[in-house]
C-alpha positions as semicolon CSV with decimal commas, in nm:
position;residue;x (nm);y (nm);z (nm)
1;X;5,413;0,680;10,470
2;X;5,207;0,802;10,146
3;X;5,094;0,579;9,883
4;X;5,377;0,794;9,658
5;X;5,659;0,729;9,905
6;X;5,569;0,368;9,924
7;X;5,573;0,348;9,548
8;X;5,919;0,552;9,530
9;X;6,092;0,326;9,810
10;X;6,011;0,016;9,581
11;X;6,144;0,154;9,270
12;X;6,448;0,246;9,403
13;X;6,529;-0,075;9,553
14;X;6,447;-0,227;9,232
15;X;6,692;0,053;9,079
16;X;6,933;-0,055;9,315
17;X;6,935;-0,428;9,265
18;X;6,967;-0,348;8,884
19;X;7,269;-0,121;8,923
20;X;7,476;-0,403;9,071
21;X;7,332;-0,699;8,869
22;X;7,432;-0,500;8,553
23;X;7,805;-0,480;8,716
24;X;7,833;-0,851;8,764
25;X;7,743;-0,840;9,132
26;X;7,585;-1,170;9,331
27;X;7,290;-1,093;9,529
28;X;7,307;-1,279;9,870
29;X;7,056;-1,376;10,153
30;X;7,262;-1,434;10,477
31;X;7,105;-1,488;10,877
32;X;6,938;-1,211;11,025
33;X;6,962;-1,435;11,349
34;X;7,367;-1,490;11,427
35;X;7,550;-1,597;11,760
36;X;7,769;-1,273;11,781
37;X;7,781;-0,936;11,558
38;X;8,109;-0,717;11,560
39;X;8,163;-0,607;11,873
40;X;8,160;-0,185;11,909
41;X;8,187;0,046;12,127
42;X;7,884;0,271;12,081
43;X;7,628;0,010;11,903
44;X;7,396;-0,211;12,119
45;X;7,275;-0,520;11,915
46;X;6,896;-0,662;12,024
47;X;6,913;-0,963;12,166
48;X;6,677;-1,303;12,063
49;X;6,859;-1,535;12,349
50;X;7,112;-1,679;12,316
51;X;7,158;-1,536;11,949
52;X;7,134;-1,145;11,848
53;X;6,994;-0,996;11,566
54;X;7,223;-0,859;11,335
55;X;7,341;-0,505;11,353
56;X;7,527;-0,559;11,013
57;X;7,501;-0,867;10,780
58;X;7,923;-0,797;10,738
59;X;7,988;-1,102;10,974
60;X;7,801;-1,338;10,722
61;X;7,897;-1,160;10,432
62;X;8,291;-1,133;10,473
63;X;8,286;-1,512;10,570
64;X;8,129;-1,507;10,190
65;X;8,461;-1,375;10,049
66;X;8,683;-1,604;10,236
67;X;8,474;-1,895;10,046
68;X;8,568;-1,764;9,774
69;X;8,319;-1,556;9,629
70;X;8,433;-1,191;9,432
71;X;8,153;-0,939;9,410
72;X;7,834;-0,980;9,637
73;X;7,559;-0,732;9,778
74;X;7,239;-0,758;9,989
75;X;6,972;-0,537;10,109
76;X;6,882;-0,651;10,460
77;X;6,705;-0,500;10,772
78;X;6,911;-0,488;11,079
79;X;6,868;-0,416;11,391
80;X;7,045;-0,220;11,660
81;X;6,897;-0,115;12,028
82;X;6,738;0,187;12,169
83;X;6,794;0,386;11,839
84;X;6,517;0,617;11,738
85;X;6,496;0,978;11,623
86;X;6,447;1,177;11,287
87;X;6,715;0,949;11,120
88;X;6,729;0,655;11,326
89;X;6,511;0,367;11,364
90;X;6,574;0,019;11,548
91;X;6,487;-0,175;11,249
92;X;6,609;-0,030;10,975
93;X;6,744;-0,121;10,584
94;X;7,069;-0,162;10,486
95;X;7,250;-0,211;10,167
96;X;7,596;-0,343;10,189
97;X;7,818;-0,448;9,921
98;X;8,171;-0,640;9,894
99;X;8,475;-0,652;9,625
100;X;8,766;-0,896;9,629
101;X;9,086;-0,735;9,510
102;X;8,976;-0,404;9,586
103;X;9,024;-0,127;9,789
104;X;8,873;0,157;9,942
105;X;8,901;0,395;9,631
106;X;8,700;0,121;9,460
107;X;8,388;0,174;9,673
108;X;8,422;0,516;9,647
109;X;8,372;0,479;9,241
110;X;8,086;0,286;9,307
111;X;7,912;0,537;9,507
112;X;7,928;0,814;9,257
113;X;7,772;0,553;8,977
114;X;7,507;0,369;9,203
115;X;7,401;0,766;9,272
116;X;7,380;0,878;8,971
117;X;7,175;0,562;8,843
118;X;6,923;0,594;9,153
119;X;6,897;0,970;9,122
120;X;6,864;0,926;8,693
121;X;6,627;0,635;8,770
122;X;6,419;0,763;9,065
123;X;6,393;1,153;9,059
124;X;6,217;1,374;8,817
125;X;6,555;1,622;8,787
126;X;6,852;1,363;8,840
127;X;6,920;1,516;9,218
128;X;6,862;1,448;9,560
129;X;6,758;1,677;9,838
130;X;6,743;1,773;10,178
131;X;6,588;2,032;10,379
132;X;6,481;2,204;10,074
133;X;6,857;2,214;9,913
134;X;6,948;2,037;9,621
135;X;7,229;1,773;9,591
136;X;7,371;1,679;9,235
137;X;7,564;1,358;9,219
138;X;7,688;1,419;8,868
139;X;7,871;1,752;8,917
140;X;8,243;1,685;9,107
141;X;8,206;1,515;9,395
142;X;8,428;1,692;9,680
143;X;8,639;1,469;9,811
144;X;8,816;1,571;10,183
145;X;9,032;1,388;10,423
146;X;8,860;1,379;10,770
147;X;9,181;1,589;10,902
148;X;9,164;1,863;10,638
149;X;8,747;1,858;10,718
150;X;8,826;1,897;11,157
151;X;9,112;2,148;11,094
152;X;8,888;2,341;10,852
153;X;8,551;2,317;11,049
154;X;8,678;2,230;11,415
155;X;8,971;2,401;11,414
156;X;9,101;2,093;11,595
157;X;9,343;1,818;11,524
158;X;9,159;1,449;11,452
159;X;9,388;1,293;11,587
160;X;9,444;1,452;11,897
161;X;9,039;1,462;11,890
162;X;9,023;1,098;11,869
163;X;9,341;1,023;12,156
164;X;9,102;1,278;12,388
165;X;8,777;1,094;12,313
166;X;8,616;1,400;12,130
167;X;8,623;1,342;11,839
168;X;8,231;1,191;11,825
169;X;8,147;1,490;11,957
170;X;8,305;1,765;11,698
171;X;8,176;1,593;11,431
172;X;7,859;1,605;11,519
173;X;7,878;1,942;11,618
174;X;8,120;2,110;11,422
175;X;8,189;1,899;11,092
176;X;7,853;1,766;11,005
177;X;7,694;2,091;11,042
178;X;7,935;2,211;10,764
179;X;7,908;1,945;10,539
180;X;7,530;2,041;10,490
181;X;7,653;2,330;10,315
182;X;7,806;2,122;9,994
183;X;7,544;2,072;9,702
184;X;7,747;1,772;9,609
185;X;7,807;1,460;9,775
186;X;8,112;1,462;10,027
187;X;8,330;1,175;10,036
188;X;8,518;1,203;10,409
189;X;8,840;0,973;10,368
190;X;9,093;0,821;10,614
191;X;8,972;0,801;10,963
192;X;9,204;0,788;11,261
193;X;9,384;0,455;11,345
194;X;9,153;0,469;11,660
195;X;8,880;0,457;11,496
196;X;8,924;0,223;11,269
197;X;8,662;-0,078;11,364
198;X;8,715;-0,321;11,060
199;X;8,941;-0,142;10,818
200;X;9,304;-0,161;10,735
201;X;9,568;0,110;10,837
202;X;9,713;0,289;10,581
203;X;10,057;0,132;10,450
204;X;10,212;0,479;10,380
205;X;10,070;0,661;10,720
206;X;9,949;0,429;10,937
207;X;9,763;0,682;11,192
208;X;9,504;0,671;10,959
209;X;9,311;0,377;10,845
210;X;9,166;0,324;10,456
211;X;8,797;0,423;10,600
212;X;8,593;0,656;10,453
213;X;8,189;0,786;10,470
214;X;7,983;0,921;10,242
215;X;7,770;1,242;10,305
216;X;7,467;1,406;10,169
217;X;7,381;1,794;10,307
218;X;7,510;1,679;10,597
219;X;7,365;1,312;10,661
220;X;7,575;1,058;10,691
221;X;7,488;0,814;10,395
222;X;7,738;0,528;10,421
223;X;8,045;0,383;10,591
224;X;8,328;0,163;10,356
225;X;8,631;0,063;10,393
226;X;8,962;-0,097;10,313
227;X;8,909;-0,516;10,504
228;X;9,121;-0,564;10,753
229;X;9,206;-0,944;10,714
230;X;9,431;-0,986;10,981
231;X;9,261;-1,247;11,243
232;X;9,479;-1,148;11,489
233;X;9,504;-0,776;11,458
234;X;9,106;-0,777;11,432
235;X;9,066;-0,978;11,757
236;X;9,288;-0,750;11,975
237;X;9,051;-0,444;11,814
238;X;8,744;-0,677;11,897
239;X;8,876;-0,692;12,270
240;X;8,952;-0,304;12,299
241;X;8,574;-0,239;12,181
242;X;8,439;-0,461;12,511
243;X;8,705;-0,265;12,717
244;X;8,572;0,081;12,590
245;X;8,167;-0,024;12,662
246;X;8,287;-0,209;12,981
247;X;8,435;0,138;13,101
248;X;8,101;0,309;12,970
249;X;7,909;0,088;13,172
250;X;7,776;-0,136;12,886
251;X;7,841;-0,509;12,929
252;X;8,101;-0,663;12,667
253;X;7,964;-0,849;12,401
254;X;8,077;-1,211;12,250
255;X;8,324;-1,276;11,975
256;X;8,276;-1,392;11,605
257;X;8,474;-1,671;11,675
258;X;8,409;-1,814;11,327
259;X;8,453;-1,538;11,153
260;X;8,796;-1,487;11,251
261;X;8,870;-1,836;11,217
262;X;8,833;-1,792;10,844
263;X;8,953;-1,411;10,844
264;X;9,292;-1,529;10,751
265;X;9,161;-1,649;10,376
266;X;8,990;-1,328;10,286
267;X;9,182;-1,222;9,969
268;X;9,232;-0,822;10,059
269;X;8,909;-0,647;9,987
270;X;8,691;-0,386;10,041
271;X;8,318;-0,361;10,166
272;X;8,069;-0,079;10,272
273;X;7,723;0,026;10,395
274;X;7,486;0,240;10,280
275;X;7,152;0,334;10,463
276;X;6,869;0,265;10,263
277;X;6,615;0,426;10,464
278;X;6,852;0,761;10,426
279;X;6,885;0,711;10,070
280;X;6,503;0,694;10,015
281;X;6,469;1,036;10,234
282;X;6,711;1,181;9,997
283;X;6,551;1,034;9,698
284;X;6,230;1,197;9,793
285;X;6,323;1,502;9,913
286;X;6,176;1,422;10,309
287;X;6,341;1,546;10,641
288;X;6,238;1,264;10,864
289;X;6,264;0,836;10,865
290;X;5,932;0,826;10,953
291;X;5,788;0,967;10,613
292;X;5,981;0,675;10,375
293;X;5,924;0,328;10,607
294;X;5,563;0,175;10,628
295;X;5,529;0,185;10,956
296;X;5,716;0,364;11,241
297;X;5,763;0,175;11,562
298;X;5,520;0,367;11,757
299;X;5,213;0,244;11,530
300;X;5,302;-0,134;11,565
């Protein structure tokens, strides 16, 4: 990492925090160190026995909400097994923030403003970019519901993708590839019921749940959604994720028991991630992780 990128990653942290202090936000410090993330099919949390590291401070942070508080954010590092490539790290930086009373459309909002401030703040021409292409978050964002974007670029049905156990597969093949093509921000909206992890369903369709992620040329940026708050309803989707890695030959993982203990309190809300690590690539104009983090693994 150059001296430059080092300086840019720190101002643009510091042009985060600012963004959501100015909008009344809290900033919280929860465990890194917890007895059980959210269990998931396809994410593989590192182990410090008995405990794990967190793959996600949402455990902590929802708990947060059912105690009562409205508006909190964090930037943590987080952790998550046998992940490395040009936009993947095991340790990595994560920004997630949380609003009672609010829905999924209200994260969305936030995205476009925190963007604009970061790119206004930290970027000589108030853009992003990637792979040499340029990526303006205050022209119209497009906004696309993940069927429209797998009939349009798949030519397949999500649904039926998702019921076949495809659907990972043409999105990363088909969909993402065409995404890179936008020189706006992509906002990908209501995700299969299957595929739903944390969120809520939709009340007026429930096949698709109030989930949505947010893309730059093509990388995947960040992952909100619509809280589920349903204890019950959470726990059977808990146990389905340990069936799924059990039948892909991962071991199931333990249960947040506390967290659902509380779940029932949480006033509805809404909550997302954003990577920082991808943000600062985008912020710089870079192609790999390894140019905006001070050290990659392989020099520790």
């Amino acid at each position: 990492m150059t001296h430059s990128a080092l300086i840019l990653r720190a101002q643009m942290v510091q042009a985060i925090r600012q963004f959501f202090v100015e909008r009344g936000f809290l900033e919280v410090e929860t465990p890194l160190l917890i007895p059980a993330n959210a269990p998931e099919e396809h994410i593989d949390p590192v182990t410090a026995l008995p405990w794990q590291l967190q793959t996600s401070p949402e455990i902590c942070m929802k708990r947060l909400l059912c105690r009562g508080h409205r508006q909190i954010f964090q930037i943590s590092h987080c952790w998550r097994a046998a992940e490395r490539g040009s936009r993947h790290l095991s340790e990595f930086t994560m920004l997630e923030w949380y609003r009672a009373d609010a829905d999924y459309a209200s994260l969305m909002q936030d995205c476009v403003g925190l963007l604009q401030h970061v790119a206004v703040s930290c970027t000589p021409d108030a853009t992003f970019s990637r792979f040499g292409k340029k990526i303006d978050p205050n022209a119209k964002w497009e906004h696309i519901s993940v069927q429209e974007a797998f009939l349009r670029f798949a030519q397949a049905d999500a649904l039926a993708s998702a019921r076949k156990g495809v659907f990972d597969e043409l999105l990363v093949s088909q969909v993402e590839p065409a995404l890179e093509h936008f020189s706006t921000p992509v906002i990908m909206a209501d995700y299969p019921a299957p595929l739903a992890a944390l969120a809520r369903l939709k009340t007026d369709d429930p096949r698709f749940a109030e989930r949505f992620e947010l893309y730059l040329a093509g990388l995947e940026l960040a992952n909100g959604f619509s809280e589920l708050n349903d204890p019950q309803e959470q726990r059977l989707r808990f146990e389905e994720a340990n069936r799924q890695r059990q039948a892909s030959g991962r071991p199931s993982l333990p249960l947040p028991d506390r967290f659902l203990d509380e779940l029932s309190v949480m006033p509805p809300s809404a909550g997302i991630a954003l990577g920082v690590d991808r943000l600062v690539m985008l912020t710089a104009g870079v192609d790999t992780i390894d140019e905006v983090v001070a050290f990659r693994p392989e020099e520790l």
